[in-house]
C-alpha positions as CSV (number, residue, x, y, z in Angstrom):
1,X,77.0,-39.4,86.2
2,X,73.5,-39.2,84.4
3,X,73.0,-35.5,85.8
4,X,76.5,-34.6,84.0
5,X,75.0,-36.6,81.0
6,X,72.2,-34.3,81.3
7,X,73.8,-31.0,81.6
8,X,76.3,-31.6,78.7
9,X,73.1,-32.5,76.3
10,X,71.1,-29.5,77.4
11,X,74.5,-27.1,77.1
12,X,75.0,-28.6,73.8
13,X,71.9,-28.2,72.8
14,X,71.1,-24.3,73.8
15,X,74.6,-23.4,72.5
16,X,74.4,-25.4,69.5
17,X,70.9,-25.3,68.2
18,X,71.5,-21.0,68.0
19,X,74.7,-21.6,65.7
20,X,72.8,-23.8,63.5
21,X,69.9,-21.8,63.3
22,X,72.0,-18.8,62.3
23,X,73.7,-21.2,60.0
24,X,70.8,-21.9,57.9
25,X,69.1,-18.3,58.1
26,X,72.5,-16.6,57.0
27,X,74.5,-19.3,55.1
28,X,72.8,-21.5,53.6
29,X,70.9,-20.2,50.4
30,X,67.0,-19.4,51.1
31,X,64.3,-22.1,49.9
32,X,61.0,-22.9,49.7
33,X,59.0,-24.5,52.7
34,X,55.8,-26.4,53.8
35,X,53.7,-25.8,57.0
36,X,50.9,-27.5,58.7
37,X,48.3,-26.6,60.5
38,X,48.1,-30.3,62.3
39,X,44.8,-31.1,63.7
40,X,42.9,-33.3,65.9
41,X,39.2,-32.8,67.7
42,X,39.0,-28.9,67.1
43,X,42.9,-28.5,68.4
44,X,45.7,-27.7,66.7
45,X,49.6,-28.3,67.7
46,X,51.6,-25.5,67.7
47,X,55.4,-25.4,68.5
48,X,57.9,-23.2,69.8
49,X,61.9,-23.4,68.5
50,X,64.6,-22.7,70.5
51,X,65.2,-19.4,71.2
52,X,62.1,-18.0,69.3
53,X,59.3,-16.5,72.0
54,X,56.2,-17.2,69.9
55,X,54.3,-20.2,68.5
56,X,54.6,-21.2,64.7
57,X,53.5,-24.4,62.9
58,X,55.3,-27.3,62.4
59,X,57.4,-27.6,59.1
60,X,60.6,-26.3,57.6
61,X,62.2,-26.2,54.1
62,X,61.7,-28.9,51.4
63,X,64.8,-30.3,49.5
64,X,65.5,-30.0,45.7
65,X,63.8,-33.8,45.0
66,X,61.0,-33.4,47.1
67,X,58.1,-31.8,46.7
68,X,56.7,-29.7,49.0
69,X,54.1,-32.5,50.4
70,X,57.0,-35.0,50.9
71,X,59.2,-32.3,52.3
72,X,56.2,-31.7,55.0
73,X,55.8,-35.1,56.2
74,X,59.5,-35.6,56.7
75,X,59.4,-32.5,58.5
76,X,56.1,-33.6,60.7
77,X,58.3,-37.1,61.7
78,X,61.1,-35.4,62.3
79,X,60.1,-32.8,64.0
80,X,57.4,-34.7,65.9
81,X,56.9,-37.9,65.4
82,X,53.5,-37.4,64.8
83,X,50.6,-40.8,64.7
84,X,49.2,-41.5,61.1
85,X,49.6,-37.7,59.4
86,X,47.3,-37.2,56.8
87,X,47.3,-34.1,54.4
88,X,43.8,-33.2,53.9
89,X,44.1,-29.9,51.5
90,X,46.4,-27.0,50.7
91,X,45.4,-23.9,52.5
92,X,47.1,-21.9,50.3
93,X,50.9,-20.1,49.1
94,X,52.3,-17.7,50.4
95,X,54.7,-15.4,48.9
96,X,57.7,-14.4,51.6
97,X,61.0,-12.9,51.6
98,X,64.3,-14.6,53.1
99,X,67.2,-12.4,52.8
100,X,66.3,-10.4,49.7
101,X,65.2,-13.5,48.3
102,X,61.6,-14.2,47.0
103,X,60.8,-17.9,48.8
104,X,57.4,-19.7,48.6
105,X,55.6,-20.9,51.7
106,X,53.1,-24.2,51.1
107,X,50.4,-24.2,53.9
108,X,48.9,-27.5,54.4
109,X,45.7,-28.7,56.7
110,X,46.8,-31.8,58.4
111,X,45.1,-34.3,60.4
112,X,46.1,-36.9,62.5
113,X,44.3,-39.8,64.5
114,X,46.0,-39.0,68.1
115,X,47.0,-36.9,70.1
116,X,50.7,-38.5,70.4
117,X,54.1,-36.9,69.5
118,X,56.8,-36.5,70.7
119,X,59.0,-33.1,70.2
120,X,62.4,-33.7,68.7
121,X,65.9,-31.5,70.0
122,X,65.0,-28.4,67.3
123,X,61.9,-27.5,69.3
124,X,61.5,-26.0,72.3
125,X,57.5,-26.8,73.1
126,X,54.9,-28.4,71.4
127,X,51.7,-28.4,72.5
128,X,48.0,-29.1,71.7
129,X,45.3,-25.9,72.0
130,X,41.6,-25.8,71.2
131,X,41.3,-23.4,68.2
132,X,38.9,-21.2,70.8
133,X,41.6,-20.7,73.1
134,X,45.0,-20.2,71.3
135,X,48.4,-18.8,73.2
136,X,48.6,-14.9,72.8
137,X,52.4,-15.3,71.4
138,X,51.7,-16.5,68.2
139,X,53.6,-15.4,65.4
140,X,51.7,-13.0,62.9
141,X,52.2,-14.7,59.9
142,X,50.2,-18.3,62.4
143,X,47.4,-16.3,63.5
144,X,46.7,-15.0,59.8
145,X,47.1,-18.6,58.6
146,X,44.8,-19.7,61.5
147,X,42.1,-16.7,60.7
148,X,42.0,-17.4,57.2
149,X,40.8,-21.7,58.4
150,X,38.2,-20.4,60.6
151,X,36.7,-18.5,57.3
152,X,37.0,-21.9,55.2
153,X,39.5,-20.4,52.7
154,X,41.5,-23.1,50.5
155,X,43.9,-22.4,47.7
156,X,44.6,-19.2,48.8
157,X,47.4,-16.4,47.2
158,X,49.4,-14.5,49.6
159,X,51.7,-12.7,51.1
160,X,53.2,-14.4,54.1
C-alpha cells in the first residue's frame, strides 16, 4: 500500500508541478522577485526545480503587501525550511524581462547558522557547494550573480 502511496505522490507531482509552473510563467501576470545567495562556511545552497537542468538560487516572486525582503524569507521557509536565515545585504537589482514585461529582480546575501533544510515538493535538488567548486549547470544569470560576490560588489544595477 505505501509503494502505491508513493507512486501516486511522485506521478502527481512530475505531472502536476509542469502545469503549474506553466501556469504561473504564461497566466498569471509577471512580478517582481527576491533571490538569495544562502550561505554558510564558504558554501552556498543552490537548487534545482523540476524539470529545469541547471542550478538557480533559492527565491521566487514577492506579493503585492510584501516587500521584497519579506517575500524572500517566506520563499527561503517555504522552499527550504532553512535554520535561523539572516539577510546580511542586498547584492544588488536586476532589471529582467518576463513575457514582454519589465520585472525587477532583488538579489540578497543570506546567511544561515546550519547546514539543515529540508527541500520542499517545488524543487527538484538542493544542495550545499563550496564557492571553489560550483556545479557546471548553473544558470547564467547564478554564475553572474555569484561572480559579481567574489569581487565584493553590493548595491549593484543590472541587467539580469
Amino acid at each position: 500500500m505505501e509503494f502505491w502511496h508513493t507512486v501516486s505522490r511522485k506521478a502527481a507531482y512530475y505531472v502536476g508541478y509542469p502545469i503549474l509552473r506553466f501556469y504561473y510563467r504564461h497566466v498569471v501576470p509577471p512580478r517582481d522577485s527576491s533571490r538569495a545567495i544562502v550561505l554558510h562556511k564558504n558554501q552556498v545552497l543552490l537548487v534545482r526545480n523540476i524539470g529545469v537542468p541547471y542550478w538557480s538560487f533559492p527565491g521566487g516572486a514577492f506579493g503585492d503587501t510584501e516587500t521584497p525582503e519579506s517575500g524572500l524569507m517566506r520563499e527561503i521557509e517555504e522552499e527550504l525550511h532553512l535554520a535561523e536565515p539572516r539577510i546580511e545585504y542586498r547584492q544588488g537589482i536586476y532589471e529582467g524581462m518576463h513575457r514582454g514585461e519589465k520585472v525587477l529582480v532583488h538579489i540578497y546575501i543570506v546567511t544561515t547558522n546550519s547546514y539543515y533544510h529540508k527541500k520542499q515538493w517545488e524543487i527538484d535538488e538542493a544542495a550545499w557547494f563550496p564557492l571553489v567548486s560550483l556545479p557546471p549547470n548553473l544558470s547564467v544569470a547564478t554564475k553572474a550573480r555569484l561572480q559579481e560576490y567574489a569581487m565584493g560588489k553590493q548595491q549593484v544595477r543590472g541587467t539580469w
